[in-house]
ZAMARGU-4260 file (C-alpha; in steps of 0.2 Angstrom, whole numbers, plus 5000, padded with zeros to 4 digits):
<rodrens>
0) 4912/5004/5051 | 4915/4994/5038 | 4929/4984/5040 | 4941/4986/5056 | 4957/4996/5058
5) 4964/4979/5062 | 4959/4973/5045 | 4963/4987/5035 | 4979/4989/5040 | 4983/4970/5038
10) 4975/4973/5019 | 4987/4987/5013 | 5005/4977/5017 | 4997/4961/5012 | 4987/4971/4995
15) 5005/4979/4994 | 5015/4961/4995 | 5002/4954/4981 | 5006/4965/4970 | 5022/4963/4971
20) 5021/4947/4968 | 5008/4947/4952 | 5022/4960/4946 | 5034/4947/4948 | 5025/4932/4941
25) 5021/4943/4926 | 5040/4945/4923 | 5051/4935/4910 | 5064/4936/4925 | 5058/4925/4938
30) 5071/4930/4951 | 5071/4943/4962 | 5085/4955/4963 | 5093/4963/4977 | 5088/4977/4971
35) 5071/4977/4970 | 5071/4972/4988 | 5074/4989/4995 | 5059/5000/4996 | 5047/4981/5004
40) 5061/4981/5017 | 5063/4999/5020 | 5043/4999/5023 | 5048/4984/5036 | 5061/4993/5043
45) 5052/5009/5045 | 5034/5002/5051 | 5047/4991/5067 | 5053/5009/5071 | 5038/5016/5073
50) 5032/5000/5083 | 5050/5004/5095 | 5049/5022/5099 | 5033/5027/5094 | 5038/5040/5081
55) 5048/5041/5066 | 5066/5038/5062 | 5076/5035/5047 | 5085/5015/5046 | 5103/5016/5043
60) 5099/5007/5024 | 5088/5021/5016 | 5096/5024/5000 | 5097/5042/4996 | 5106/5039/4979
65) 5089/5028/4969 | 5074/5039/4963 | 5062/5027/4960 | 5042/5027/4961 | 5041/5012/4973
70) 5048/5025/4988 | 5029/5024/4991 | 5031/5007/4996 | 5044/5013/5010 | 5031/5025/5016
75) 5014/5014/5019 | 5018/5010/5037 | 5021/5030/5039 | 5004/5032/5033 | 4996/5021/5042
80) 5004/5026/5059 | 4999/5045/5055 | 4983/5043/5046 | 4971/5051/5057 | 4981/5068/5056
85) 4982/5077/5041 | 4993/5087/5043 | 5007/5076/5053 | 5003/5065/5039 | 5009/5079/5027
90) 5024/5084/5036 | 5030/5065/5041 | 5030/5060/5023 | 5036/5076/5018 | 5052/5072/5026
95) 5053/5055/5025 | 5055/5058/5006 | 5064/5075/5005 | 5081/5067/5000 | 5072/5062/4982
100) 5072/5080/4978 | 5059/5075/4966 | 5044/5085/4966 | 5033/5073/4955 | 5038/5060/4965
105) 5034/5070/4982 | 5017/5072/4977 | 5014/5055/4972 | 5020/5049/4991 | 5007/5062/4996
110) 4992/5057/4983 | 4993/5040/4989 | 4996/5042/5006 | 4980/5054/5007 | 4968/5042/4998
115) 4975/5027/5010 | 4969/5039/5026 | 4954/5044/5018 | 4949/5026/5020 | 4956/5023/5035
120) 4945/5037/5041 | 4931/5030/5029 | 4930/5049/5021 | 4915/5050/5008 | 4924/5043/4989
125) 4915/5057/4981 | 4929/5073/4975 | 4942/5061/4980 | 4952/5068/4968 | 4949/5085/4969
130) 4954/5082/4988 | 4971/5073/4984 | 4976/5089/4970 | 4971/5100/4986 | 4982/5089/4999
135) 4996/5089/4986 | 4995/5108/4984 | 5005/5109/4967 | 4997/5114/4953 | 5009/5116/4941
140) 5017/5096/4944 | 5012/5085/4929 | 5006/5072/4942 | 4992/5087/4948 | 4989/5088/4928
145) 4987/5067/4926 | 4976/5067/4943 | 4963/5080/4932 | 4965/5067/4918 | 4963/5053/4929
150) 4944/5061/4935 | 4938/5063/4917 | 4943/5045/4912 | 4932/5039/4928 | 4918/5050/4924
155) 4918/5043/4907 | 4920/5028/4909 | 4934/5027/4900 | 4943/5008/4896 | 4961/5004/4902
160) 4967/5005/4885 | 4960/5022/4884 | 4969/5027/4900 | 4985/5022/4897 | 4986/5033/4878
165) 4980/5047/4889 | 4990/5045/4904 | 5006/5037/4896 | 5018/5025/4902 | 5035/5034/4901
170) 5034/5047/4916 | 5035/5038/4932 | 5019/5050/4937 | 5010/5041/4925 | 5013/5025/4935
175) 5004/5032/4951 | 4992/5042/4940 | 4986/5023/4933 | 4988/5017/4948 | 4972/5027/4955
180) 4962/5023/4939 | 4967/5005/4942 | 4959/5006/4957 | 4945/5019/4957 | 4939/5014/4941
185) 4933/4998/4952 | 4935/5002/4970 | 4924/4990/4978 | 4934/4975/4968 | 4950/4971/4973
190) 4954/4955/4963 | 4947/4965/4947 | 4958/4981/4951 | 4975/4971/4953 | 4973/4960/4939
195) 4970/4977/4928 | 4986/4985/4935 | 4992/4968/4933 | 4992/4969/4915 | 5004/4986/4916
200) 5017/4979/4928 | 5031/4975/4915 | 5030/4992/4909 | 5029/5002/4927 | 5032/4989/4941
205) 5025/4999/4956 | 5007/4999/4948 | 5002/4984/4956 | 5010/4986/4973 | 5001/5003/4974
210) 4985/4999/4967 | 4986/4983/4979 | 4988/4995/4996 | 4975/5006/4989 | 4964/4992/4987
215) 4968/4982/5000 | 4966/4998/5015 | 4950/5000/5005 | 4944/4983/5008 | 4951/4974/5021
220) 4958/4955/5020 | 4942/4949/5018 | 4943/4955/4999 | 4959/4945/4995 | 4956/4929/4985
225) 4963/4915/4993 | 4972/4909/4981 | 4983/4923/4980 | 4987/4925/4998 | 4992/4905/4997
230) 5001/4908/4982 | 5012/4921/4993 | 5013/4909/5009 | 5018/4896/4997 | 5035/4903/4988
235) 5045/4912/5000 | 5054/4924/4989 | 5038/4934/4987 | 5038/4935/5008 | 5058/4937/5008
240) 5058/4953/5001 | 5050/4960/5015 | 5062/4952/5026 | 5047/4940/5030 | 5046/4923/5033
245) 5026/4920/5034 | 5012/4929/5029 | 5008/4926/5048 | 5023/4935/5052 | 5016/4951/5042
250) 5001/4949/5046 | 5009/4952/5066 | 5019/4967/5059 | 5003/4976/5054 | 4993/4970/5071
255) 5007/4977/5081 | 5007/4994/5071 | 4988/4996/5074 | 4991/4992/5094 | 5005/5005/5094
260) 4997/5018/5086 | 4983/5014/5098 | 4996/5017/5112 | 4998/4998/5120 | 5008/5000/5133
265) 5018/4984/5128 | 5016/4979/5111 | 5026/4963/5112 | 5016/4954/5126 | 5004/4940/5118
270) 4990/4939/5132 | 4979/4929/5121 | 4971/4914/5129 | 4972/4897/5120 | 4956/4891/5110
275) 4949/4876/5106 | 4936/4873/5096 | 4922/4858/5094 | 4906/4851/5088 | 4891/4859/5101
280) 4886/4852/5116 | 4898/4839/5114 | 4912/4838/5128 | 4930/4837/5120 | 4947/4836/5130
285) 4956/4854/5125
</rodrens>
């Protein structure tokens, strides 16, 4: 194994909360709206469910009136909690999302939530794709259509600007669809596959959120530049949104998710000794 569950779990809220905050620091509105709060605290809300009762119930706040891309967000914990079952994967998010009677937008919680328990899983990238377009099982959706589009530009080699005259930027599928060439096109490279998606956010703001969880499940913590996650710790707006106060505090959500999908009995008890660390073979008081 590459990297732990532990890690990986921890790398796709805190890859998620990144991107959010590039987004935001790329915008000319530097505050952040009520309303673009919604989907990072629904994700909060629904990943504490889960920790609670050990399945999945719907917080009293889901909006069932905004159709919006970044219900993707919302359902990151869902996949995590799920991602070793396929098929109660499918079905969760499935309902989860049913009240957005949006087809396109169905598939794209689907698409990314396959590819983020694929790596959870550590599945073999090769066919990715075509194993997504399978796990969707729509053909005739334009997303299905842009995923296809997607592969040729990666077996190409093709460069962001020539994704983004292919792909588009009014559809919302087009954000998810350059979300995943955001990130395949350089999978191994978190830094260089946010700061691409980076570069899109002011037209489609979910692209770095996504391609951040993406990233981030792929490569653990370990691959998040430091300066970016004290840039986060550092302005509490970027943490607030997910009804955070600390990056240590998400960082707890996501280590409490792991033990609960692993079945702790009690996930709250912290049994962890207190350490103290010196210079060898020299005697210190703790």
């Amino acid at each position: 194994m590459r990297y732990s569950l532990g890690s990986r779990f921890r790398g796709t809220l805190l890859g998620a909360a990144i991107g959010g905050m590039l987004t935001q620091a790329s915008s000319k509105d530097a505050q952040i709206k009520a309303a673009d709060c919604t989907w990072e605290r629904l994700a909060t809300e629904v990943a504490q469910s889960l920790i609670r009762q050990g399945n999945l119930s719907y917080p009293a706040s889901q909006s069932k009136t905004s159709h919006s891309v970044k219900v993707i967000i919302a359902t990151l914990p869902i996949t995590l909690f799920y991602h070793e079952n396929e098929t109660r994967l499918q079905a969760h998010l499935q309902q989860f999302v049913a009240w957005q009677n949006d087809p396109e937008i169905i598939a794209g919680v689907l698409a990314v939530g396959y590819v983020i328990a694929s790596s959870l899983r550590e599945m073999p990238p090769a066919n990715l794709i075509e194993r997504v377009i399978q796990f969707i099982a729509a053909p005739q959706l334009q997303l299905t259509q842009q995923l296809v589009q997607v592969q040729s530009l990666l077996k190409h080699q093709a460069s962001l600007a020539k994704a983004i005259a292919v792909l588009g930027e009014a559809q919302p599928t087009s954000a998810i669809a350059l979300a995943f060439y955001c990130y395949l096109s350089t999978p191994e490279d978190f830094s260089l596959s946010l700061r691409r998606a980076a570069h899109l956010s002011q037209r489609s703001p979910a692209i770095s959120s996504i391609v951040g969880a993406l990233s981030g499940v792929h490569n653990g913590t370990t691959s998040i530049p430091l300066p970016w996650r004290l840039a986060l710790a550092r302005d509490h707006q970027f943490l607030a949104v997910w009804g955070m106060q600390s990056e240590a505090e998400l960082l707890r959500l996501c280590d409490t998710l792991v033990a609960a999908w692993s079945g702790a009995y009690n996930t709250t008890i912290d049994d962890s000794l207190p350490t103290a660390i010196a210079a060898p073979q020299v005697i210190r008081p703790r």
